[in-house]
N, C-alpha and C positions, 0 to 999 in steps of 0.2 A: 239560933236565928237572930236577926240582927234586933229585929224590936219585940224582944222578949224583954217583958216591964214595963216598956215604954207605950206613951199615949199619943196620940196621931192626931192633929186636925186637919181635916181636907172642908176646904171654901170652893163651890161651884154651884152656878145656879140651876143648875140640871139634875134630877133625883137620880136621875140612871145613871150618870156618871159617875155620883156620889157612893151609891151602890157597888157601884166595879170595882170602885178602889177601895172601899171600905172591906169587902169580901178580899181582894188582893191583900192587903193590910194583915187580915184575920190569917191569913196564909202565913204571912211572915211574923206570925207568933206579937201582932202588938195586942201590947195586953186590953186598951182602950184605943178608940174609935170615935171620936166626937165628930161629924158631920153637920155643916153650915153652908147657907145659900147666899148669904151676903157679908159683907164687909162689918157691918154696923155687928148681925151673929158672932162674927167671929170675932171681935172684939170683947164682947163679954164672955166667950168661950176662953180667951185669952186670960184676962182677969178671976176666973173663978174658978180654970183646971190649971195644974200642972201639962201643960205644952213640950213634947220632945222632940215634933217635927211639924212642920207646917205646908199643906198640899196647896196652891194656891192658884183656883184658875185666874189669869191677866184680863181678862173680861165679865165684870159682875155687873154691872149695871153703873147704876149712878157712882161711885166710887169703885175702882179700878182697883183690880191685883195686885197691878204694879202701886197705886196709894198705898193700900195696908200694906205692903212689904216693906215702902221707905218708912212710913209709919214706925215699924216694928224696927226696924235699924236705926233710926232717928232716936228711938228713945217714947215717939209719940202717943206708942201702943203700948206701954208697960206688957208685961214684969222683961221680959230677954230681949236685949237686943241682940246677941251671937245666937237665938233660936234658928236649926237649918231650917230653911225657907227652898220648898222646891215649886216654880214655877211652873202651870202649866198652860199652851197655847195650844190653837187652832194651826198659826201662821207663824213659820221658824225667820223671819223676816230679820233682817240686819240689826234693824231698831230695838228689836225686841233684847238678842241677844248681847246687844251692847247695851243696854241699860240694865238686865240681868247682872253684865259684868261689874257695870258701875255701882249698884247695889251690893253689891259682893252677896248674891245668891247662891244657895247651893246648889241649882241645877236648874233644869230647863227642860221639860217634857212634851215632846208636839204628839196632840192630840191627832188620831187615834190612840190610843195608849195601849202598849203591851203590857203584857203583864212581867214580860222580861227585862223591857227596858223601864217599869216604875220598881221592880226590883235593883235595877241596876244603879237610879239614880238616886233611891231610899240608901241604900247601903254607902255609896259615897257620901250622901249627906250627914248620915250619921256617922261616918268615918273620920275619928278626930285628923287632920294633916299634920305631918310631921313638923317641929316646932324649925322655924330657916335657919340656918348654917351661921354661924356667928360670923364676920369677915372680920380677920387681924385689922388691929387700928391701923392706919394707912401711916409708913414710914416714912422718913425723910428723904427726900430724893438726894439722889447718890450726886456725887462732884468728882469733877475729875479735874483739876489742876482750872479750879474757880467755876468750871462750867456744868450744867444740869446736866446729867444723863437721862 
């Protein structure tokens, strides 16, 4: 299973949601489970466990999901910034999506949440992406009797 070892934080300020996914989690073999309601928690959750993946509802209160995710990519949240970050929302909204992307997020989860689809976006997160294709150094362009081809 995919998070066999590995340790999980999920940020939402809702105990019942924290619940579902923490049991979904337990499913997928993680071996830890740390659950927090705010940004300010999860920060010291940050600092004091070992982090393999990060559940993160885009709505906490006074500081925002999306904060502690640029936070955590910025550098401003020690220890990872390449830790998967999986977003999760109410509202699959344009805005949302497009700053997910501009974050370079590992995923995007609209609330209701399956248990299918927080499997499915757990697994791509913790799926390392193949390293990009090297592209030959760019050649000299060709001439033909003085002119560019």
């Amino acid at each position: 299973m995919i998070g066999r070892g590995k340790t999980a934080l999920i940020v939402d300020p809702t105990e019942m949601v924290r619940q579902m996914i923490q049991a979904a989690l337990r499913e997928l073999r993680f071996e830890r489970v740390v659950s927090v309601e705010s940004a300010e928690d999860a920060e010291h959750a940050l600092a004091s466990t070992t982090i393999d993946l990060a559940l993160i509802d885009w709505q906490l209160g006074a500081r925002s999901g999306f904060d502690l995710a640029a936070d955590i990519r910025t550098g401003r949240v020690p220890p990872r910034r390449d830790l998967p970050i999986v977003i999760m929302t109410w509202k699959a909204e344009p805005r949302s999506v497009l700053a997910a992307q501009g974050l370079k997020l590992n995923g995007l989860l609209i609330k209701p949440l399956s248990r299918d689809a927080l499997e499915k976006k757990v697994t791509a997160a913790l799926t390392p992406s193949p390293p990009p294709i090297p592209m030959p150094p760019k050649a000299a362009p060709k001439r033909f009797l003085g002119q560019t081809l």
